[in-house]
C-alpha positions, 0 to 999 in steps of 0.5 A: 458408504459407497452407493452403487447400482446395486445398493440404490435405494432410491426414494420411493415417490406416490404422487399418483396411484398408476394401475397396470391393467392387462386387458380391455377397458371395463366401465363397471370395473374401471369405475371401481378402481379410479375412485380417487376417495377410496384411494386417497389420492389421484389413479390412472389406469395404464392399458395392456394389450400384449406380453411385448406391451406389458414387458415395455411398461415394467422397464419404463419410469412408471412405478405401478402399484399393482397389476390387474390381469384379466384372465378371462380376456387373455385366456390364450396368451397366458403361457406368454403373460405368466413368464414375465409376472413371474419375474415381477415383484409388483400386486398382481390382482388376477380376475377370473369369471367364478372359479379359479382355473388352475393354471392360476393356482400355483401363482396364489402362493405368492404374497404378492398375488391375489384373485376374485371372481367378477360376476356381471353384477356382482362387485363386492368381492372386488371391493373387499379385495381392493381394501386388501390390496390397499393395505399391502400397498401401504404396508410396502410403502412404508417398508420400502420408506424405512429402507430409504430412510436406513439407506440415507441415514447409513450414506450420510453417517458413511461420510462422517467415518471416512478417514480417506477423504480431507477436502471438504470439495471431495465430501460435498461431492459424494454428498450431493453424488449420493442425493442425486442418486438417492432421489433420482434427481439428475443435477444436484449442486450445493452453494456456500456462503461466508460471511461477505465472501463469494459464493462457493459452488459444489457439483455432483457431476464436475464434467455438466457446466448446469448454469454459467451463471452461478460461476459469472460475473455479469451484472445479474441477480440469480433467483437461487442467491436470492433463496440462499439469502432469504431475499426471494419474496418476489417469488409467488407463493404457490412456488414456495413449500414451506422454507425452500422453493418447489417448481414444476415447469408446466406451461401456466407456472412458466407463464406465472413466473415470466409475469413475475420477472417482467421488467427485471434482471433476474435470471429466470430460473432454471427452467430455462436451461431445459430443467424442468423439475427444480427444487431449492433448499436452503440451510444455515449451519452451526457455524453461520454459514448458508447453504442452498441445495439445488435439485434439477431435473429435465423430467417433469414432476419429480419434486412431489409432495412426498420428498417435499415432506421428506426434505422437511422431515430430514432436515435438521439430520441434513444441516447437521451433517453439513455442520459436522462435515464443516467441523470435521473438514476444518479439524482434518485440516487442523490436524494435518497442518499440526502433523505437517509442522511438527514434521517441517518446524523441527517440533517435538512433544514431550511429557515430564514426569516429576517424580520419575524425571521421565520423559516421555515422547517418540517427538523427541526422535524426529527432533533429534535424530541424531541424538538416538532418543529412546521413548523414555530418557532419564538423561535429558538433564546431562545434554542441556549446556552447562553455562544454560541450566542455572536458567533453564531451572530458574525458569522450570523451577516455579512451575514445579513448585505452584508459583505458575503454570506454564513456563518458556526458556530458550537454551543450548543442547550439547550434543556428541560431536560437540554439536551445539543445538538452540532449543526452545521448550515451553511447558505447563502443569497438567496434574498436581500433587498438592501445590507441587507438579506431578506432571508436565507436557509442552513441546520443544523446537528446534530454534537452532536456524533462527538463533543463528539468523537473530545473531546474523541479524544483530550483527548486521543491525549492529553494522548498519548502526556503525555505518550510519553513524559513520556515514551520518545516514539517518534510519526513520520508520513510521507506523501508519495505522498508530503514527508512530514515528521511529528514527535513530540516534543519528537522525535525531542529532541531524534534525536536532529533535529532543530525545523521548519516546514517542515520535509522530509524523507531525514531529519530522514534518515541523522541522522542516521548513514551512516552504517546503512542508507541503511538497513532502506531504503531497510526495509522501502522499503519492508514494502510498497511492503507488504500487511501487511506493517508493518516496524520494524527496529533498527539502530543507530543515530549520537548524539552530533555529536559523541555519538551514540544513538540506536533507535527502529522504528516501523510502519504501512502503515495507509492510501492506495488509490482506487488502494491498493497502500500506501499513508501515514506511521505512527508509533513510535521512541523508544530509546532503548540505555539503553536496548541495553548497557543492552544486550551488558552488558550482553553478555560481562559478558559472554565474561569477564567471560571467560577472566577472568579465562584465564587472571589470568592464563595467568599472571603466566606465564610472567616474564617480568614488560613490557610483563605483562603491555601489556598483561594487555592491551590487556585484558583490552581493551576487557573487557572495551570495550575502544578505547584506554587501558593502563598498567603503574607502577613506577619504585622506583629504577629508579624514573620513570613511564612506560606507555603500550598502545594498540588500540582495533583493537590491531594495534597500540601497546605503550610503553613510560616512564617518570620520575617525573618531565618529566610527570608533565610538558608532561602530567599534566593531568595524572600526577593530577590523578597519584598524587592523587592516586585515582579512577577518572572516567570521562564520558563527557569532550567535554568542553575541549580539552584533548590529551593522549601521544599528540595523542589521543584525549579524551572524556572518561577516566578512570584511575584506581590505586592500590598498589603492597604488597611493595607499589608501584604503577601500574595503568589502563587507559581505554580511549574513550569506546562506552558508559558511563562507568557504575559500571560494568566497575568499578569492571573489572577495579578493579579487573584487577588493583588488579590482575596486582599489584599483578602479578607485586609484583610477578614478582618482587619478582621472579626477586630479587629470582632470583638475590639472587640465582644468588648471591649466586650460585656465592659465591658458585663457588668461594668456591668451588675454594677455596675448590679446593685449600685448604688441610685440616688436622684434627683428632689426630696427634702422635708426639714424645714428645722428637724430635716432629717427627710425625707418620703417618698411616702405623707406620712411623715416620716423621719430621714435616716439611715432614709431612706437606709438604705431606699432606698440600700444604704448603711448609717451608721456614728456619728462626730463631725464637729470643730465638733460636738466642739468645740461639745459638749465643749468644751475637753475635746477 
């Protein structure tokens, strides 16, 4: 029902008895008609003193109940009063003084026209017409209640039959456009609320903004929320009718409601915005939600206590309808969100009867309308593919006989043109006969796009598990809410992780080195706090229990709820452990290259075999990169070998000899690749347990020999480096090793120079003593031929004897030679 102008019933208000009288105030008459106890309620008396006046009050607000017109006192002017009371549809009570004139008799075949003669002293007939007056009042109250009552009950019911409108924005707007109207109140608006949801608002007028605060969101409690929710217990009591909230703006309730609200941040009501009529109605529906309806008007006393009554009379018919309207709102949406997807999802709905093998459904149409699909098709059968009917019956076949109810298959149509069409159809029995089906209904969709999609899919998940495993590229997802950690086969081979179902995050995190464990959790717990929510993280994971592994991680959040929060985290694992031996390769080529330079010059400076050997050591361990190195030679002189040590935390310094047979019997294994004289380099020998010098365990080796110029022998063992031993670490050793023989040669050689020299400086001094005790003779000598007397530098002659003794340190001692003896003393000897 639409409300016009000219189909308002508008509700009929008696708050106060109003009196129109046409002449001058009487005390003896107005007495009569101002008395409150005969009229049951409050009467004022409005006075006429022209036709103008007359016609002003009619077309005002004010409603009056009958009309008295004092023929005596307007006598003159009649002709001017009767053409406007003749329009009027108001009791008209004509006094006159005894008879009635005639100019009055035409109007007394009016129902609504009475007359009485008022003597000076005699007022019983004016009572006794007054009760008759009384009565007709009444009586038209009550018809004209009835009206408005068939009047809201047809507006209200209106609403519920019109098919044209499906928003529940656009009923609640004629709803309250027909209140207002109905009521005449001038502002009407309806507040919903849901749950926790924010309040909705509807208006009967969008262009009027009624209060800004309802649609604000400043830091403000508004009374009529209050109302809605049945907190408003501060409001007093003479405010309140029954359940909802009555306000008229007179002066002392605006004092009492500003007393109220002292100190407080409520809003302080509508009066405030120049409303001065306000009524608040609060209502919950079936389908828990509360509504509060919101009457304002800028006149004053409009909510009287007849609509008060009213609204608590209707009531349960309001709340009703707002839940139907609800109900009905929500079905109208249903069914054009069902009419949108059978037209946009490709559905069709059909009904199967068994005995007949009809189908009937016009769906079919608009699911095939390639097809020319009558209402009734008997050769549905012939269009199923021939590869899919054993299924397709194996699935309809129970459902038929009473085994189930319902039934799902997806299968193919073949369709003219070869055209190959997915299709899945989900029924169910709705009729038997016996155990057996007698009828069938369900829908069939088109799922020909999404088959498709699911093959597209399968290869492409199908090629991801080929480049994975190719790639050595690790696919993980975990699951929040249930922690459940999902990877595939190539991770679980990369994190050597037991095959099972049933993953946590904890499983992931365990394998990874516990230095490291922390830096992933606080990464893994940024990137859900981001909006991007991306995690990229390196670390380190145990394998075999000793080797560690670098891994790259990287990951999106793929899934969030309704509140933005991150449900599931998907992305990959990358063994990035050849690429980081590459990097560090790299850098300790930078490092090794400069310790080259140093070590070469550092070996010119020692003298000492041992010295070198452990300075060998502590540049080794360095450039292999080892947990363990040592410097060795063999001694020649001594028949023994000596071993140099250190750690790589340079803590743990070694130093050790053997000999022969000491070192075949203490060290066998060494002692092999001594014997064998060759490079042996070994990077995995878990199988078997391996102790250096007794203490340290070994799960990579690497020994290296060389020669010195002289043939003899040194060596390089590295011990336990971080990863394999590559060709990189072949060359360092080898050139270290050949740096070290010839740095040994060298200091050798330098100890035997210095030796000799020592040697020599000895032989020197102790000639040089024999020098010192040693006086030479030499050039030529003069001696007489004749007595053998010698001559010395200045010209003297001397004895030999004397010549010698001064100049030599040789001293004589007498004896006779044979032939002397013999000449002398003849054969006395």
């Amino acid at each position: 029902m639409m409300l016009s102008k000219n189909n308002i019933t508008k509700f009929p208000s008696y708050s106060c008895l109003n009196i129109l009288v046409i002449g001058q105030h009487q005390q003896e008459r107005d007495q009569i008609l101002l008395n409150k106890t005969f009229w049951g309620q409050e009467v004022k008396i409005h006075y006429c003193a022209s036709p103008q006046t007359l016609t002003r009050l009619l077309g005002g607000e004010v409603n009056f109940e009958f009309i008295v017109f004092d023929y005596i006192a307007n006598i003159s002017k009649w002709d001017s009063y009767k053409k406007i009371l003749e329009k009027c549809d108001n009791i008209i009570l004509f006094i006159v003084s005894s008879k009635i004139p005639e100019n009055i008799e035409p109007q007394l075949a009016r129902d609504n026209v009475y007359c009485i003669p008022l003597g000076s002293k005699n007022t019983r007939h004016l009572n006794c017409s007054l009760r008759t007056i009384k009565n007709h009042i009444l009586r038209n109250r009550k018809f004209l209640l009835n009206q408005f009552d068939k009047s809201i009950d047809e507006f209200l019911i209106g609403l519920t039959i019109n098919n044209n409108v499906y928003r529940l924005e656009e009923i609640i707007s004629r709803l309250l456009s027909g209140l207002s109207s109905l009521f005449d109140f001038e502002i009407v608006y309806a507040l919903m609320k849901e749950g926790e949801n924010q309040i909705q608002i509807f208006s009967n007028d969008k262009e009027t903004d009624f209060c800004s605060l309802l649609s604000s969101d400043k830091n403000i409690n508004r009374i009529c929320e209050d109302v809605l929710q049945g907190r408003a217990t501060y409001i007093p009591s003479e405010f309140m009718y029954k359940d909802f909230l009555r306000f008229n703006a007179t002066p002392e309730r605006a004092r009492i409601l500003v007393r109220c609200l002292k100190n407080t941040e409520y809003c302080g009501l509508c009066h405030l915005l120049g409303y001065r009529s306000l009524i608040l109605l609060p209502l919950s529906t079936a389908g828990q939600k509360k509504w509060l309806f919101l009457f304002a008007d800028k006149r004053a006393d409009k909510p009287t206590e007849e609509i008060c009554q009213y609204f608590e009379e209707k009531m349960p018919l309001l709340t009703g309808i707002i839940s139907y309207l609800e109900q009905y709102w929500q079905e109208k949406t249903l069914l054009n969100l069902h009419q949108i997807s059978l037209k946009t999802g490709r559905i069709g709905v059909w009904e199967y009867e068994v005995n007949t093998g009809k189908i009937m459904s016009s769906g079919l149409k608009a699911l095939f309308p390639y097809l020319n699909v009558p209402d009734e098709l008997t050769e549905w059968w012939k269009y199923i593919h021939p590869t899919d009917r054993v299924s397709f019956w194996h699935a309809v076949k129970p459902c038929i006989r009473g085994a189930t109810n319902s039934f799902a298959v997806d299968h193919r149509l073949l369709l003219p043109e070869n055209r190959l069409v997915w299709v899945r159809t989900i029924g169910e029995c709705i009729s038997r006969q016996g155990k057996y089906a007698k009828k069938l209904v369900g829908i069939g969709m088109d799922i020909t796009s999404f088959m498709e999609s699911e093959e597209e899919l399968k290869n492409i998940k199908e090629n991801l598990r080929v480049a994975s495993e190719l790639g050595n590229i690790g696919l993980w997802s975990w699951d929040i809410l249930r922690n459940t950690y999902n990877i595939n086969q190539a991770a679980l081979e990369m994190f050597r992780m037991k095959q099972r179902e049933g993953y946590t995050l904890e499983d992931w995190v365990n394998s990874i080195v516990p230095e490291h464990r922390e830096l992933v959790r606080k990464e893994l717990g940024e990137a859900l706090a981001k909006e991007d929510g991306i995690f990229n993280v390196q670390y380190q994971i145990i394998y075999r229990g000793m080797y560690k592994k670098w891994i790259h991680t990287y990951g999106r959040v793929s899934t969030r709820d309704s509140k933005g929060n991150p449900i599931r985290i998907s992305g990959t694992h990358v063994d990035i452990t050849d690429r980081k031996r590459v990097e560090k390769q790299l850098n300790n080529e930078v490092i090794i290259s400069s310790l080259y330079a140093g070590f070469a010059r550092s070996l010119l400076n020692f003298r000492d075999e041992d010295e070198l050997a452990r300075m060998v050591c502590r540049t080794s361990v360095d450039i292999l990169c080892s947990d363990f190195c040592f410097a060795g030679y063999f001694d020649p002189e001594q028949d023994k070998y000596f071993f140099h040590g250190i750690n790589r935390k340079k803590t743990d310094k070694f130093a050790i000899s053997f000999d022969t047979k000491e070192l075949a019997k203490k060290e066998e294994f060494l002692y092999l690749f001594i014997k064998a004289g060759t490079p042996k380099l070994i990077n995995d020998i878990q199988n078997e347990e391996h102790l250096l010098f007794g203490k340290i365990h070994v799960n990579r080796l690497f020994f290296y020999p060389s020669f010195t110029p002289s043939q003899d022998l040194v060596f390089v063992i590295a011990v336990n480096a971080e990863d394999n031993y590559t060709p990189s670490h072949w060359e360092s050793i080898q050139w270290i090793t050949s740096l070290y023989a010839q740095a040994l040669e060298r200091v050798r050689l330098e100890k035997q120079n210095l030796q000799k020299t020592k040697e020599l400086e000895e032989t020197v001094e102790k000639l040089k003593e024999a020098l010192n005790t040693v006086k030479k003779l030499h050039g030529l000598l003069p001696i007489c031929a004749r007595c053998k007397k010698i001559r010395d530098d200045e010209g003297y002659w001397h004895e030999v004897e004397v010549y010698i003794r001064q100049h030599t340190d040789a001293e004589f001692s007498h004896g006779i030679c044979p032939q002397c003896a013999k000449e002398l003393y003849g054969d006395y000897l």
